[in-house]
C-alpha positions as CSV (number, residue, x, y, z in Angstrom):
1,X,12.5,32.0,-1.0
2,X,9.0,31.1,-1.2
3,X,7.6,28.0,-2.7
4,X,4.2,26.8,-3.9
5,X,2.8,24.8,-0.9
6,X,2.8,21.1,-1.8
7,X,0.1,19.2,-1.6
8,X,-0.2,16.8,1.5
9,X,-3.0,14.6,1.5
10,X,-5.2,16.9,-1.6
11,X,-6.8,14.8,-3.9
12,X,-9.4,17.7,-4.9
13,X,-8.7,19.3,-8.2
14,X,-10.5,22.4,-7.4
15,X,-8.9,23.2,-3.9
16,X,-5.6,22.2,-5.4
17,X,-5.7,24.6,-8.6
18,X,-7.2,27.4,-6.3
19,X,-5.6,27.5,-3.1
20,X,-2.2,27.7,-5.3
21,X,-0.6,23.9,-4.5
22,X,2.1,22.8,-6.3
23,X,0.4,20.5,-9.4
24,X,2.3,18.0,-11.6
25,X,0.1,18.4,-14.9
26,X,-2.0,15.3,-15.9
27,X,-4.4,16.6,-17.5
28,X,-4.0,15.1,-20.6
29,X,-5.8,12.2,-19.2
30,X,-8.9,13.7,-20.7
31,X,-7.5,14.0,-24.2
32,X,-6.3,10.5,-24.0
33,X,-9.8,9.4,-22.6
34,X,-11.5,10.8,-25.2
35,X,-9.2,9.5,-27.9
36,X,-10.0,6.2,-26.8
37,X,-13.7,6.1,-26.5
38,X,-14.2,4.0,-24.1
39,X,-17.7,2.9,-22.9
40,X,-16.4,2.3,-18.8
41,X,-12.9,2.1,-18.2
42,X,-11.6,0.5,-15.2
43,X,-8.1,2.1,-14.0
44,X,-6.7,-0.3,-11.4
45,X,-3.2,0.9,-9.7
46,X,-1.5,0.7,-6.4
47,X,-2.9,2.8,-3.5
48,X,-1.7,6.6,-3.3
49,X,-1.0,6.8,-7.3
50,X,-2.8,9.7,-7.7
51,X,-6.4,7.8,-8.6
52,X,-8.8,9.9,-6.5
53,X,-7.6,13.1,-8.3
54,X,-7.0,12.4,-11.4
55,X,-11.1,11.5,-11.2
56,X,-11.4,15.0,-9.9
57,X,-9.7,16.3,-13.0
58,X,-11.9,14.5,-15.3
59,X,-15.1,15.6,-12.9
60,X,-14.3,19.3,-13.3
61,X,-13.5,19.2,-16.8
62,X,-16.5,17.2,-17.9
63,X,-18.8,19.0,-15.3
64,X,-22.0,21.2,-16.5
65,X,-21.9,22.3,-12.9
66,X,-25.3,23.8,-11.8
67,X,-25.6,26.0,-8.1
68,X,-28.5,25.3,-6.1
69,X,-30.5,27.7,-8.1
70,X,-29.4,25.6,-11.2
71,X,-27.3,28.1,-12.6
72,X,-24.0,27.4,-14.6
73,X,-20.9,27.1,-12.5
74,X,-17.9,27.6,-15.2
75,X,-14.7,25.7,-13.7
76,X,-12.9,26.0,-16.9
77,X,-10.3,28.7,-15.3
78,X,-9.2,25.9,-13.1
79,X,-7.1,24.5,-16.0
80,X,-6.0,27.2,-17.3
81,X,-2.5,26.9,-18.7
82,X,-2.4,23.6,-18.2
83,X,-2.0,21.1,-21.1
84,X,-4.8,19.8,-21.8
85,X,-5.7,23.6,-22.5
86,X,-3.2,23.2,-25.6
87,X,-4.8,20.5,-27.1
88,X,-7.2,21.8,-29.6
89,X,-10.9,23.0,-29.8
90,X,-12.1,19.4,-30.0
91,X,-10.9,18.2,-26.7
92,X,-12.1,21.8,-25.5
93,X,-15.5,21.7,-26.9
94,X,-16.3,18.5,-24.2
95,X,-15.5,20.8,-21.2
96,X,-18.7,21.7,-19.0
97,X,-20.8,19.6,-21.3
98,X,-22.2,16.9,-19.2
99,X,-24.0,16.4,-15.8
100,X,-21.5,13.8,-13.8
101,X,-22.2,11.9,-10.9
102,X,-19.2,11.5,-8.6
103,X,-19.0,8.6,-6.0
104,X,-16.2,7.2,-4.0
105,X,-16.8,3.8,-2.1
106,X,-14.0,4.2,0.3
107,X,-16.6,4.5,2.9
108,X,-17.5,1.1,2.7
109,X,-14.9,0.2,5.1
110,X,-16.8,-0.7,8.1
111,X,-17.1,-3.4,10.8
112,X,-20.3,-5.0,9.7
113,X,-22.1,-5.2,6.5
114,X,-25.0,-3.1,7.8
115,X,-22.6,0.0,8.6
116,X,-21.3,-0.7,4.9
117,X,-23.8,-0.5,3.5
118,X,-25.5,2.6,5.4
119,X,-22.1,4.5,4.5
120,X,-22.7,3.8,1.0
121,X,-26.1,5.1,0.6
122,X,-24.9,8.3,2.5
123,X,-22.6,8.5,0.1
124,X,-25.1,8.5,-3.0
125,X,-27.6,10.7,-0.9
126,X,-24.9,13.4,-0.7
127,X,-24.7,13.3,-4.3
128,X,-28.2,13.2,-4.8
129,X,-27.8,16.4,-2.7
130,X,-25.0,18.1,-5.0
131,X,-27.8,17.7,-7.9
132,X,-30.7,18.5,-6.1
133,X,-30.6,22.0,-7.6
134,X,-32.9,19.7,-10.7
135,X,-35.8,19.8,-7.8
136,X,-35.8,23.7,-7.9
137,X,-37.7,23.2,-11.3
138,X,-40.6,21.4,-13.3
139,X,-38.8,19.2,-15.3
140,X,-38.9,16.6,-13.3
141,X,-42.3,14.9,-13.2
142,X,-43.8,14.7,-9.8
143,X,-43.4,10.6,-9.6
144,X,-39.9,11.5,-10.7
145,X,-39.4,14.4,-7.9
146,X,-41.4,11.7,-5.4
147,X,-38.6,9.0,-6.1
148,X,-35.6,11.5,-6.0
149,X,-37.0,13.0,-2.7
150,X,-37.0,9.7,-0.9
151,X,-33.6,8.3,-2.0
152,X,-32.4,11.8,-0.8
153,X,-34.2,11.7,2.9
154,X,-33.4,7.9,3.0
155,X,-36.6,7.0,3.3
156,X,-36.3,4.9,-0.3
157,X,-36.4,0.8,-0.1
158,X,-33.0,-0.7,-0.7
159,X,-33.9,-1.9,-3.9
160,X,-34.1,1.8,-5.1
161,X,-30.9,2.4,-3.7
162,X,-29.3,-0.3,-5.1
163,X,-30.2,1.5,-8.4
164,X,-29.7,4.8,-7.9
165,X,-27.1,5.6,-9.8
166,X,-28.7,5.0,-12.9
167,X,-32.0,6.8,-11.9
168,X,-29.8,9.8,-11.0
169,X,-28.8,9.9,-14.1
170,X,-31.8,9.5,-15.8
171,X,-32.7,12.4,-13.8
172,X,-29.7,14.3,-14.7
173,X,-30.5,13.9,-18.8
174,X,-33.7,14.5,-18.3
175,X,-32.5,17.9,-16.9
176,X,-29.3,18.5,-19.0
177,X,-30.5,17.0,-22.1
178,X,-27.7,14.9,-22.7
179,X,-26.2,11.5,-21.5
180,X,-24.7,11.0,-17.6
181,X,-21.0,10.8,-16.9
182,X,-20.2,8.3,-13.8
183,X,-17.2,8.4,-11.9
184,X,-16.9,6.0,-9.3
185,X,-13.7,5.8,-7.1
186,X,-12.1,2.9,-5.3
187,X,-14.7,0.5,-6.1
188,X,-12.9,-2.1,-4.1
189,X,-12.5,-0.9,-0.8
190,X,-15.7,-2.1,0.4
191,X,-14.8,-6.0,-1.2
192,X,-11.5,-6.0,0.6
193,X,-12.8,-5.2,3.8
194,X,-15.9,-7.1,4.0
195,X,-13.6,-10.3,2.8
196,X,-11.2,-9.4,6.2
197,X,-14.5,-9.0,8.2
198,X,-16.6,-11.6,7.0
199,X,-19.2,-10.4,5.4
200,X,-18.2,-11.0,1.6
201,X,-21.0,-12.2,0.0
202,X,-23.6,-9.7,1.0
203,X,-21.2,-6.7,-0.1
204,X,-20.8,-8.4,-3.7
205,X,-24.9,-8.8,-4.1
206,X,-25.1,-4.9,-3.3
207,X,-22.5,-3.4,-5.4
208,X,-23.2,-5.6,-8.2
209,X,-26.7,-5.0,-8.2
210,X,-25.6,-0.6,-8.0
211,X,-23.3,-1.2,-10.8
212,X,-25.6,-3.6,-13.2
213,X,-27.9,-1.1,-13.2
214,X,-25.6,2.2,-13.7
215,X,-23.6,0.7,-16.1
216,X,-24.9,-2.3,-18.2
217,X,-28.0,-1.4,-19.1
218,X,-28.5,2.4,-18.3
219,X,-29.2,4.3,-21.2
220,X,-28.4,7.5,-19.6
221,X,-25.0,7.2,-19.5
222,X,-22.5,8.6,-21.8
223,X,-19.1,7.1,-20.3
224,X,-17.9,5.2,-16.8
225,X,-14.7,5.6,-15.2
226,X,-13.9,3.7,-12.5
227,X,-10.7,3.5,-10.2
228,X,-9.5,0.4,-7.8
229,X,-6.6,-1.3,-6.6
230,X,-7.8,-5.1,-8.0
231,X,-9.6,-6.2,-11.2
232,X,-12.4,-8.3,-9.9
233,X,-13.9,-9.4,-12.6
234,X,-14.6,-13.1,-11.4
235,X,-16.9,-12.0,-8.7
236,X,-19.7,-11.2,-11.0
237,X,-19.7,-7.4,-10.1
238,X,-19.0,-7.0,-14.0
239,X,-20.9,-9.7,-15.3
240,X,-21.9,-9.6,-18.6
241,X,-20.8,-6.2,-19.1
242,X,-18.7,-6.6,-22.8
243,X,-18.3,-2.9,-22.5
244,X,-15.6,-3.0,-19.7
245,X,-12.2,-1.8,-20.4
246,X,-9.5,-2.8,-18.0
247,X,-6.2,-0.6,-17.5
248,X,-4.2,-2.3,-14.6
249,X,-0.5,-1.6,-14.5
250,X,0.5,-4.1,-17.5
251,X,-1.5,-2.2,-20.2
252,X,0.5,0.1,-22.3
253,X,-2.2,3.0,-22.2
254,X,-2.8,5.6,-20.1
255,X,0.7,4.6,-18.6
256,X,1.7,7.9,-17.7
257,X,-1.1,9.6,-15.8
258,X,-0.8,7.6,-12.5
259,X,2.5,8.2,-10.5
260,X,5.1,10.9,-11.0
261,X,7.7,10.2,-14.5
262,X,11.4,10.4,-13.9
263,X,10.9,14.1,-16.0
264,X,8.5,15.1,-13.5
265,X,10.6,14.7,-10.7
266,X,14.0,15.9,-11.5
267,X,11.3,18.9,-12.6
268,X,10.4,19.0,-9.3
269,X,13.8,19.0,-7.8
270,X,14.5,21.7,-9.5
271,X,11.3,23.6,-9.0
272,X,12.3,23.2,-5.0
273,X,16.5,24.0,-5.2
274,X,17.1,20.5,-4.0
275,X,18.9,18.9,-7.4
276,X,21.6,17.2,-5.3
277,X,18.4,15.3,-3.9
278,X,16.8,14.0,-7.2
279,X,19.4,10.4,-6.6
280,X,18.2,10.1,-3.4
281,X,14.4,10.5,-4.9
282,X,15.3,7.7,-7.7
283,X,16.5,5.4,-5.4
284,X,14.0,5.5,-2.7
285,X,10.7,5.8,-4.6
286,X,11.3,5.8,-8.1
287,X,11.1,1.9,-10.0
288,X,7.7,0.9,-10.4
289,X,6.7,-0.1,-14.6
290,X,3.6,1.0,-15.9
291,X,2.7,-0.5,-18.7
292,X,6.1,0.5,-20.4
293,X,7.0,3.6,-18.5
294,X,9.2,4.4,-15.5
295,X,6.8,5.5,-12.8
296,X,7.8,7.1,-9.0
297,X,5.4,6.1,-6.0
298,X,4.0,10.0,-6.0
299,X,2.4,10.1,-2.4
300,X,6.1,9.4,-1.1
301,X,7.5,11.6,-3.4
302,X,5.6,14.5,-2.3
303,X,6.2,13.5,1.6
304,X,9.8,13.4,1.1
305,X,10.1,16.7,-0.5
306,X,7.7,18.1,2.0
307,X,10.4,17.2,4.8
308,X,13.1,18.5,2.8
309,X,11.6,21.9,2.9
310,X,11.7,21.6,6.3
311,X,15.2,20.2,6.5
312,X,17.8,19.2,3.5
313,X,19.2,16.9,6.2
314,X,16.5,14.8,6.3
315,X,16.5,10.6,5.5
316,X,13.9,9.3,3.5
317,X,11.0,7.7,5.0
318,X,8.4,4.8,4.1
319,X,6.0,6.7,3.4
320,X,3.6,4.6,1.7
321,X,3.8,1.6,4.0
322,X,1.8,3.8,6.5
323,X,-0.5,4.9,4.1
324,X,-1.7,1.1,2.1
325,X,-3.3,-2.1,3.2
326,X,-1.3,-4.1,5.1
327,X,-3.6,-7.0,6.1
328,X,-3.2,-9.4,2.8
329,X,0.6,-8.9,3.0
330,X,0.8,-10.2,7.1
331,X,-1.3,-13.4,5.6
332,X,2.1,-14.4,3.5
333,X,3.8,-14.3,7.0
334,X,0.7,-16.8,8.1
335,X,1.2,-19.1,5.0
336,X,4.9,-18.8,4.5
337,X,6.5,-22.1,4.1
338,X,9.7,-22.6,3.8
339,X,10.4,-22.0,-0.3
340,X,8.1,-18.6,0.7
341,X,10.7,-17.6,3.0
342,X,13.3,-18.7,0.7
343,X,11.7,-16.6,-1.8
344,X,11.6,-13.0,0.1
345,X,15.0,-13.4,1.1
346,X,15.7,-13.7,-2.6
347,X,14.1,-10.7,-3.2
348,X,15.9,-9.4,-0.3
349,X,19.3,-10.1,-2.1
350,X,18.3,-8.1,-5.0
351,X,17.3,-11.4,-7.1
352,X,13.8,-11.7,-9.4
353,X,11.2,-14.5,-9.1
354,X,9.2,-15.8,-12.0
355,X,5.4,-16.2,-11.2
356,X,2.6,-17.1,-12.8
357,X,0.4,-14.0,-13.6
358,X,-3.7,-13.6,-14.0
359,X,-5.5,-10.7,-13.3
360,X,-8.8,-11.8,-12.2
361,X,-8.5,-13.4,-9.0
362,X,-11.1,-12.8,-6.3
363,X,-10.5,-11.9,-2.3
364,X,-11.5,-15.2,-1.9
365,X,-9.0,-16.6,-4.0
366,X,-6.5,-14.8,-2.9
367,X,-5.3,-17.4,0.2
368,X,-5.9,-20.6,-2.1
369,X,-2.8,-20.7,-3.1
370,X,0.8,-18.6,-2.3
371,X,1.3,-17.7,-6.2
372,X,-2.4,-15.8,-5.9
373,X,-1.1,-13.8,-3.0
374,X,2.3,-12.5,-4.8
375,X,-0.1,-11.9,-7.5
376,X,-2.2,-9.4,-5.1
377,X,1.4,-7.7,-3.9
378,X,2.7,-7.5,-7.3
379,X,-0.8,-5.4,-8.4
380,X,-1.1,-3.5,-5.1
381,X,2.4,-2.1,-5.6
382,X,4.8,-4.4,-4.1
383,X,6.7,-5.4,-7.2
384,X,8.2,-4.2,-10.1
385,X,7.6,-5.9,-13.4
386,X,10.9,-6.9,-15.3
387,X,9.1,-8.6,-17.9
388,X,5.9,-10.8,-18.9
389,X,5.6,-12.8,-21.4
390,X,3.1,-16.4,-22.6
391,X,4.7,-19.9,-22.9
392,X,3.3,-22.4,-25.4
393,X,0.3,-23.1,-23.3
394,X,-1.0,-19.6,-23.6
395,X,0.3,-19.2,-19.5
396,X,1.3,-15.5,-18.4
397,X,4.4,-15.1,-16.6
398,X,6.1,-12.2,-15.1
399,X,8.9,-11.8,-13.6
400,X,9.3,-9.6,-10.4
401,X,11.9,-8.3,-8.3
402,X,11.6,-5.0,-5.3
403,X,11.3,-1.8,-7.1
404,X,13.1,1.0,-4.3
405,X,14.8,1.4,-1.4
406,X,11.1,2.2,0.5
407,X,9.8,-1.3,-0.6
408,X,12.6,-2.9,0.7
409,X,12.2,-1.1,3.7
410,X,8.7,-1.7,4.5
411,X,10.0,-5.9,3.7
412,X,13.1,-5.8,6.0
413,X,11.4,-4.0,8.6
414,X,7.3,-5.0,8.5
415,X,7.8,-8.8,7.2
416,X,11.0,-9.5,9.4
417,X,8.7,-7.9,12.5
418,X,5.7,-10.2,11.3
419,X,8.1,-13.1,11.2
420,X,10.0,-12.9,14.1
421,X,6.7,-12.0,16.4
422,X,5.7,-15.4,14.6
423,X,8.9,-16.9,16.0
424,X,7.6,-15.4,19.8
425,X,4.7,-17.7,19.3
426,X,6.6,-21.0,19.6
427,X,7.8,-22.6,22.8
428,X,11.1,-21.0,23.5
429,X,11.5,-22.7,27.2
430,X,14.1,-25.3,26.1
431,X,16.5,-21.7,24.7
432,X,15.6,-20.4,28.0
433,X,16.7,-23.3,30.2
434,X,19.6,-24.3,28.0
435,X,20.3,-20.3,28.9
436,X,20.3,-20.4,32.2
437,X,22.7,-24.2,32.5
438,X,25.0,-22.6,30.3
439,X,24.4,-25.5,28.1
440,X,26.3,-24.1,24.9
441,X,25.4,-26.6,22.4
442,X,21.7,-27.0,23.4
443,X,21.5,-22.8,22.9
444,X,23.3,-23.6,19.0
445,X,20.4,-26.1,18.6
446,X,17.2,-23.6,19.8
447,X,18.9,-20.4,18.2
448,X,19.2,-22.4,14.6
449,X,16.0,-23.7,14.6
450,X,13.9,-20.6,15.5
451,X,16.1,-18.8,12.4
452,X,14.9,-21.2,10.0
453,X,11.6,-19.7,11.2
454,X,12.2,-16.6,9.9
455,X,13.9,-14.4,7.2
456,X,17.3,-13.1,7.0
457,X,19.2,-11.0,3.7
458,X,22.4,-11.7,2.2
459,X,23.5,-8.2,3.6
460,X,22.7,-9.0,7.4
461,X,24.1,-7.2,9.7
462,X,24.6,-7.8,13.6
463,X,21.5,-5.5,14.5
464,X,19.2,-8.3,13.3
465,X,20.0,-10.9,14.7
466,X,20.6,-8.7,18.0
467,X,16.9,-8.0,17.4
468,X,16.3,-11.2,17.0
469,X,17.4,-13.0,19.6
470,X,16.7,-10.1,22.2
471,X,13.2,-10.7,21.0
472,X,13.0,-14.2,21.3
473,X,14.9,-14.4,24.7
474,X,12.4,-11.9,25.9
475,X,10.1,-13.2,28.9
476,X,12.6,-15.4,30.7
477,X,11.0,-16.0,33.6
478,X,12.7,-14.3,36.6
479,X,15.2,-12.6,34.3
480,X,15.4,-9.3,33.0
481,X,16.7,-9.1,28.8
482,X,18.5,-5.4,28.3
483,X,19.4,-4.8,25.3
484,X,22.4,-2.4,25.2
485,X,22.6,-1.8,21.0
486,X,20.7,1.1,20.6
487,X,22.5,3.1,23.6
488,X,25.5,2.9,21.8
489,X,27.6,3.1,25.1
490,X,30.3,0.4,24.6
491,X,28.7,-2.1,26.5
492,X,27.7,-6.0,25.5
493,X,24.9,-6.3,23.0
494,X,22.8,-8.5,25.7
495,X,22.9,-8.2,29.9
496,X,20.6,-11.1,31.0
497,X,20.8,-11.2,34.8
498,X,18.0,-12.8,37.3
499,X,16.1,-10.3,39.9
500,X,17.5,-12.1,42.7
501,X,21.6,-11.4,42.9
502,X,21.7,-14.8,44.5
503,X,21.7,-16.4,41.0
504,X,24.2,-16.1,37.9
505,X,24.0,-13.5,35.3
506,X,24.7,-13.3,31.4
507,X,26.6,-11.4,29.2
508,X,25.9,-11.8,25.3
509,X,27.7,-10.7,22.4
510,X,27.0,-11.2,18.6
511,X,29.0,-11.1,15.7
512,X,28.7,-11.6,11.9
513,X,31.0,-14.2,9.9
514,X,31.5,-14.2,6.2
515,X,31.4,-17.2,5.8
516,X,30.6,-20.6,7.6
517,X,33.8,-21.5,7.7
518,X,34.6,-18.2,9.9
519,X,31.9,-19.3,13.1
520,X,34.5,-20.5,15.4
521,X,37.0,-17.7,15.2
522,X,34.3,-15.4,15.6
523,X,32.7,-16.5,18.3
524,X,35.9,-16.5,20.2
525,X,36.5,-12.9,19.2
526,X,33.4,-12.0,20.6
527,X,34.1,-13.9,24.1
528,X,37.4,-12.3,23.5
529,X,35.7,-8.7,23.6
530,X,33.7,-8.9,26.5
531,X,37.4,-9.4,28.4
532,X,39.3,-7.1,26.7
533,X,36.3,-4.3,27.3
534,X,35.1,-5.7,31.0
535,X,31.5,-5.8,29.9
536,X,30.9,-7.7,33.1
537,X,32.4,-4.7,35.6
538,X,28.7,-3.3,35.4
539,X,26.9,-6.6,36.3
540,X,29.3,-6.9,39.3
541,X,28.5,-3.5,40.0
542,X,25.5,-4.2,40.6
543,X,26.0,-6.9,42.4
544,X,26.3,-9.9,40.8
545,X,28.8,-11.7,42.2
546,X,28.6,-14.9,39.0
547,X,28.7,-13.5,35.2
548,X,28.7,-16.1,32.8
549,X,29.8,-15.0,29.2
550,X,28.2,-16.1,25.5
551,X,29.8,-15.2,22.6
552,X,28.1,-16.5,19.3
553,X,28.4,-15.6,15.8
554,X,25.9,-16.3,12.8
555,X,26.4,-16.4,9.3
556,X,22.7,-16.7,8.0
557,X,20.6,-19.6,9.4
558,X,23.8,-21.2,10.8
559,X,25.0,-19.7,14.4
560,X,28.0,-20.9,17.1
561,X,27.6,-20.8,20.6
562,X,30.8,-20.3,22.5
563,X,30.6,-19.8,26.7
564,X,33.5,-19.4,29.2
565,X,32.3,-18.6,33.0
């Protein structure tokens, strides 16, 4: 059976419709957009909600597309049958009507602020490029033309870049005759990464300066849409500008039209002959609150189904975690203190938190202080809100908790790896030594307090903290660590055994209690297990003529060591 192709990594509107992908219809975006009148509206979601196309949409739609002999280009059979087509001759009667300037800023992520900036300005040469079809006739004057030709062979001062946007489009309505649509895509990728790099301040002076210009005071311009992660409205790139609108995740419009619905979905289930997947869909990727609608994450959503067309066997995968930002979430793992920790395993357990809210923090506000930070996560896509709501003081508070099965993922597996490569960092020579004496008790001491530098779940199972202390027993020098779990062949979770066969060698084995109460019995068992089984057979083997056993069990951030030779 053949399906529509799906579409991987296409945030194009035009090469989606005509190369025959499979499209989940949001084109009603427009209609809502033009309902709402907004001067420049400010969408900020998550990264890989379906941002960068849904400004495609509005480009072709809007679009009096010229060729380069400034001839019409009609894109209006791209949306054909789709809804926005059903929505009446006045939404209709907007399509092709204005010149648009399209820009994404995802460019801007660079090493220095001098590459930054240069990929910026490429980018607006290329679209002084798309429109240079306005230079193939007089109705430009020539100090017009003069201007527009140097901003085009970068050979303009940077002051004239830093406005070119809004002499573009005064170009454009002096061409068109009527007012310039902007469209400017992740307008925040260039902040984040010059805050990482270190080279903040000049990135703010630049793109406040490109959008003053193109959107405060240009009176060329007939609407602004804008898309980012953040509002970042304390860094003065929107200073002044009373004719912002901000959409971020807790407003109740345009709630719909980034991320997949829970009807879209089980459509798409069907659409593909997997049904007896659409559970598996709503428990992985589905949970996120949109203003007051049930979103999916749609980037994973399309992943998973993609590798269900090559197998129905398939697990679901993390998509997203490969695909977003992960450098402001390792800094919680830097400035985790104990509550922190207490807090993700919380979250962990399936519990909520109650943190303060506000919108407008800056990159350099994020680190001030740990409730900024889960404010950044909770906006970038890391939370699900259960509620907000304003105590007596006018405060915002929401309440969060882990949306899916792929969140939790990316926390059990990213965070715990962050915090337990943390753990590496600390002197580990007194476990080592207390090791190698088969000092029991001193091993119970070291073990407890490295887990009280990390994280554990109230589901914990004996593959973390075999993880765990495999990690943090790795490096002992003049002994070799093997870790025997993942083989799965019946032997002892830990060998540790010295190069020379002259000295003793170690067999570990873990198990889980339910309680503290439990330790001691467990422990045993697990001593009790390396007998019964003969784990140390292999060691002698081998040549080790002294094999030493450890059995210990944990039951969160408590462990017993028990040892017999």
């Amino acid at each position: 059976m053949n399906y529509k192709p799906l579409p991987i990594g296409i945030d194009n509107f035009e090469k989606l419709i005509t190369r025959g992908y499979y499209f989940v219809d949001k084109t009603l975006l427009v209609k809502e957009l033009l309902d709402k009148k907004g001067d420049v509206t400010l969408f900020t979601r998550p990264r890989r909600f379906g941002k960068t196309l849904s400004l495609s949409i509005l480009r072709y739609f809007f679009e009096d597309a010229r060729n380069k002999k400034a001839e019409k280009v009609d894109y209006s059979g791209l949306f054909e049958g789709l809804d926005i087509m059903k929505a009446g001759e006045h939404y209709l009667s907007f399509m092709g009507k204005y010149p648009v300037i399209n820009l994404s800023l995802k460019s801007g992520r660079q090493p220095d602020f001098e590459m930054a900036r240069d990929s910026l300005i490429d980018e607006i040469q290329k679209e002084y490029d798309r429109h240079r079809y306005i230079l193939n006739t007089d109705v430009l004057p020539i100090d017009k033309r003069e201007k527009y030709e140097s901003i085009l062979t970068g050979k303009a001062d940077q002051i004239e870049y830093a406005k070119a946007l809004e002499f573009l489009s005064k170009c454009l309505e002096e061409f068109h005759g009527v007012k310039t649509v902007i469209l400017i895509d992740e307008y925040d990728v260039p902040l984040e990464h010059a805050f990482m790099e270190g080279f903040y301040q000049e990135m703010i002076g630049f793109i406040r300066s490109l959008f003053e210009s193109a959107l405060k005071t240009n009176a060329s311009l007939e609407f602004a849409v804008i898309t980012g992660c953040l509002r970042i409205s304390k860094e003065s790139i929107f200073s002044g500008m009373n004719n912002l609108n901000i959409i971020s995740i807790l407003s109740n419009n345009f709630d719909e039209y980034f991320g997949f619905t829970d009807k879209e979905v089980y459509q798409m289930c069907e659409d593909y002959k997997v049904p007896q997947k659409y559970s598996v869909f709503k428990e992985w990727y589905n949970g996120y609150i949109f203003g007051e609608t049930n979103v999916y994450n749609p980037w994973s959503v399309v992943e998973f189904m993609y590798d269900l067309m090559g197998s129905i066997n398939c697990f679901p995968w993390p998509y997203w975690s490969n695909t977003s930002s992960n450098s402001i979430v390792r800094r919680l793992i830097d400035l985790a203190d104990e509550d922190t920790k207490g807090e993700v395993e919380s979250l962990l357990g399936g519990q909520t938190l109650v943190k303060p809210i506000h919108e407008d923090i800056t990159y350099g506000e994020v680190y001030e202080n740990m409730d900024n930070l889960w404010n950044f996560m909770f906006f970038t896509g890391y939370f699900r809100k259960v509620k907000v709501w304003m105590d007596e003081g006018n405060n915002y508070f929401v309440e969060l908790t882990i949306p899916n099965q792929e969140i939790k993922y990316i926390f059990r597996r990213k965070i715990l790896a962050w915090f337990n490569a943390k753990v590496k960092e600390r002197d580990r020579t007194k476990l080592m030594q207390a090791v190698v004496d088969c000092d029991a008790a001193a091993m119970e001491e070291e073990i407890t307090e490295l887990l009280l530098e990390t994280i554990s779940f109230n589901d914990a199972y004996e593959s973390f903290y075999h993880g765990f202390l495999a990690g943090v027993l790795s490096g002992m020098q003049g002994y070799i660590v093997k870790s025997n779990r993942e083989g799965g062949s019946g032997r002892s979770d830990l060998f540790i055994y010295p190069v020379t066969r002259r000295k003793a060698a170690f067999v570990v084995e873990f198990k889980v209690a339910k309680s503290i109460r439990e330790l001691e019995a467990r422990a045993q068992e697990a001593i009790q297990q390396i007998r019964d089984r003969k784990y140390i057979r292999e060691l002698n083997d081998n040549g080790y003529e002294v094999v030493h056993k450890y059995g210990i069990a944990f039951f969160g951030k408590d462990c017993l060591v028990r040892y017999e030779e």
